[in-house]
VOGU-3710 file (C-alpha; in Angstrom, 3 decimals, decimal comma):
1> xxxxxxxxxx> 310,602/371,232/4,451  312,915/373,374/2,504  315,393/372,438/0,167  319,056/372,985/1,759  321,038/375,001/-0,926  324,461/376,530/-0,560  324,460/380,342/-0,915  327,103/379,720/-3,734  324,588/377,275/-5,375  321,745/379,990/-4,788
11> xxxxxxxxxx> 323,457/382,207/-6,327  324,520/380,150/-9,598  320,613/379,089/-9,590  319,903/383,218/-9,850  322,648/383,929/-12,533  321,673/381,402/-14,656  318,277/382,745/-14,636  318,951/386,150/-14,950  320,762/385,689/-18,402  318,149/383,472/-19,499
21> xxxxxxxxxx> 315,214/386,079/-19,738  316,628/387,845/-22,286  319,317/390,805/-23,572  316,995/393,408/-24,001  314,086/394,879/-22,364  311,708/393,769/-24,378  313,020/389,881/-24,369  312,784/389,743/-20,685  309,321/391,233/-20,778  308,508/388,430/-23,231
31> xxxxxxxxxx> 310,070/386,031/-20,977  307,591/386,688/-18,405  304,479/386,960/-20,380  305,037/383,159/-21,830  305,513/382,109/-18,137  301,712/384,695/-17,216  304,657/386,547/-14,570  303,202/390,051/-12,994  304,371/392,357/-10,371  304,358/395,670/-8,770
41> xxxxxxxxxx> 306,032/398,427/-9,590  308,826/399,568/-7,909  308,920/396,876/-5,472  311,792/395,330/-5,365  310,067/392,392/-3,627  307,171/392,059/-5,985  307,782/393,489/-9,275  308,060/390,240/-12,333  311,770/390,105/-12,430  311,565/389,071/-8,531
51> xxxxxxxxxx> 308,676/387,191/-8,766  310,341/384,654/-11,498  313,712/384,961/-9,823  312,086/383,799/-6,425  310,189/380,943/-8,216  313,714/379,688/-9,603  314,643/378,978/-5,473  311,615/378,127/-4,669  310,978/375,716/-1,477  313,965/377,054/-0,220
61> xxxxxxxxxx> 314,550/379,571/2,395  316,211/382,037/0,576  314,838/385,236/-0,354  315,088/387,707/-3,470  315,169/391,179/-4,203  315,691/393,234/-7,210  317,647/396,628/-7,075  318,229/399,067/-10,089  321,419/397,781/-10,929  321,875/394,227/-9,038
71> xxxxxxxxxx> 319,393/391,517/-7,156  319,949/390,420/-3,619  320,349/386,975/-3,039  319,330/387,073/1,185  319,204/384,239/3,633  321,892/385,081/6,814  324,377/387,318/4,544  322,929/389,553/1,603  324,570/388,774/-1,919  324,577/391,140/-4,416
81> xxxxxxxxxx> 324,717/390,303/-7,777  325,135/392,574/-11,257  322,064/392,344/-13,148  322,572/392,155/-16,780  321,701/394,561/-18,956  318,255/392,905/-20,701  316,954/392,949/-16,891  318,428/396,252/-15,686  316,443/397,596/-18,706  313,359/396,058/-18,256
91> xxxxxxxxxx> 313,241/396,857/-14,006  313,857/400,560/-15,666  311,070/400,469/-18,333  308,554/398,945/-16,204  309,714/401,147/-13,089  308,763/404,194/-15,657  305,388/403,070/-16,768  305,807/400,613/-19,723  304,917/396,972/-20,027  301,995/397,848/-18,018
101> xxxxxxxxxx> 300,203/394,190/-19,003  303,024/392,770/-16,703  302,214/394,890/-13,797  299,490/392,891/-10,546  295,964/392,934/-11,060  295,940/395,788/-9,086  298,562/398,034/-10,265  296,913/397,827/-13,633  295,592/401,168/-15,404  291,890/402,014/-16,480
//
């Protein structure tokens, strides 16, 4: 059964994380190497920043999304939060072809 969560405590849960991973690019893309986080590329469903950002509301029945410049906290009524800068950078970077270790099995290069 899913945990019941206010969208305003959803939303704390996501902000908290957010400034957690880091201020830079490269911090964030740490971040989610020490906790073995991959994605896709421009997905904002799948790509790492999602994936951990999802795992921090986990059993609940809200959903995540990451934009360019905010993520979308979504259960009934989308919230849209600013992403900080460390994150915005990173969704950029990887978006554009680095940190390719973080990207899915099978988004990976040869």
């Amino acid at each position: 059964m899913p945990k019941v969560m206010s969208p305003n405590e959803a939303c704390t849960k996501i902000k908290e994380a957010m400034y957690q991973m880091g201020d830079t690019a490269d911090d964030v893309a740490s971040f989610l190497r020490q906790r073995n986080i991959a994605g896709k590329p421009e997905d904002s469903d799948e790509c790492p920043g999602a994936v951990y950002l999802k795992s921090v509301l986990e059993d609940t029945q809200y959903s995540v999304y990451v934009g360019e410049t905010d993520v979308c906290v979504s259960l009934v009524h989308d919230r849209y939060l600013p992403m900080p800068p460390g994150l915005r950078m990173f969704v950029r970077c990887f978006d554009s072809g680095d940190y390719t270790d973080l990207r899915s099995e099978s988004f990976r290069e040869n």
